[in-house]
C-alpha positions in Angstrom: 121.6 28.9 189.0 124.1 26.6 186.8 124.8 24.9 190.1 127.5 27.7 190.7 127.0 28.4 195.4 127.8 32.3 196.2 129.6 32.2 199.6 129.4 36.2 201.4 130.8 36.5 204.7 129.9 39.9 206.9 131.6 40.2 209.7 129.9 42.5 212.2 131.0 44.0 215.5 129.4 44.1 219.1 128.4 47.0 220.3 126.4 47.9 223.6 123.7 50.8 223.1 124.6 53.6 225.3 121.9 56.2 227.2 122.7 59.6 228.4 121.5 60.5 231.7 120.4 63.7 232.0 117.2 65.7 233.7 115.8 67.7 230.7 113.9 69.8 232.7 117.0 72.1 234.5 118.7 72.7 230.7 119.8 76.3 230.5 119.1 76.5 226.9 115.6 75.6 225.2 114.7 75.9 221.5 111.9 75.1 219.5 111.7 75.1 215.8 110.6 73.2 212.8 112.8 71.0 211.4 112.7 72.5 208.1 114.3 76.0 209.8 117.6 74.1 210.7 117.5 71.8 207.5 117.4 75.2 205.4 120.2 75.9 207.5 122.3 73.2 206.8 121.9 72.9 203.2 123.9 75.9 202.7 127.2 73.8 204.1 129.0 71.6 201.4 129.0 67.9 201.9 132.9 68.2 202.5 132.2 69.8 205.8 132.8 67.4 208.5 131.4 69.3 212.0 129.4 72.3 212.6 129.6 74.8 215.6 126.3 75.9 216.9 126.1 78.8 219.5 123.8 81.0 220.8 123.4 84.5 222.5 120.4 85.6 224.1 119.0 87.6 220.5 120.6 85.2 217.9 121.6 81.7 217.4 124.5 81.2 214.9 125.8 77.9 212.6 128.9 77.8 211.2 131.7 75.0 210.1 134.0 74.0 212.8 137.5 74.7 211.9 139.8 72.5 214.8 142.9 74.7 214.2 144.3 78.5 213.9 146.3 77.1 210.9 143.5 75.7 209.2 141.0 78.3 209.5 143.2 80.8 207.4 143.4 78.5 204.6 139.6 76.9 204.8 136.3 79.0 203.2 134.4 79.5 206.3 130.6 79.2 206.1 128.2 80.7 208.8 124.5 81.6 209.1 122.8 83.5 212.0 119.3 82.8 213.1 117.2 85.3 214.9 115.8 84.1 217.8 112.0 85.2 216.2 112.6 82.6 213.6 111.8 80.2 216.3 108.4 78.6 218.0 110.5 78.8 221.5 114.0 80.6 221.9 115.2 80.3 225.7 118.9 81.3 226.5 120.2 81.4 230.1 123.8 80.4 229.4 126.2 81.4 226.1 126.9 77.9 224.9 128.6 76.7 221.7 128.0 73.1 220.9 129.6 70.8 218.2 127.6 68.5 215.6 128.9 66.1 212.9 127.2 67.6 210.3 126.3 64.3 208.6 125.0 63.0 211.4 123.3 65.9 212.4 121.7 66.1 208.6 120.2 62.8 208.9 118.5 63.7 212.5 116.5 66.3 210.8 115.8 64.1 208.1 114.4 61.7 210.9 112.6 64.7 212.5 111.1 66.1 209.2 109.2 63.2 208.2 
């Protein structure tokens, strides 16, 4: 429009799409829920939380923000929620695991899973 040209240039990057390889059927741990359970969950952490430790015992499975450091977890408010394991449709525990989830990422998976 008024003979004025917009010029954009995006530069991208290559990436390769990665696969795990794994045999789903000899996990030690199995759970089963609706999404909305663990997106109730996750509300209650503020958006400046980066990463979120899940882990689990054989009653209980418990979600709370990663702290990396000794230092750091004096000085940082630390959130955490416990789930029961009757709070979900299957709750299988043969081996105490703890497992670490970017938080953001993890919030738009359940996004993904709840619609």
């Amino acid at each position: 429009k008024h003979g004025l040209l917009k010029t954009h240039n995006l530069s991208y990057q290559d990436s390769e799409s990665l696969q795990a390889v794994f045999d789903k059927d000899n996990y030690a741990n199995v759970f089963r829920a609706h999404p909305r359970l663990l997106v109730d969950t996750v509300v209650h952490f503020p958006l400046s939380v980066e990463e979120v430790t899940v882990t689990v015992s054989d009653e209980r499975m418990w979600v709370r923000n990663h702290v990396e450091d000794e230092a750091e977890r004096s000085r940082a408010m630390l959130t955490e929620l416990c789930l029961a394991s009757d709070e979900f449709d299957h709750f299988a525990v043969k081996a105490h695991h703890s497992i670490t989830f970017c938080l953001k990422e993890l919030r738009g998976l359940l996004a993904f899973a709840e619609s």
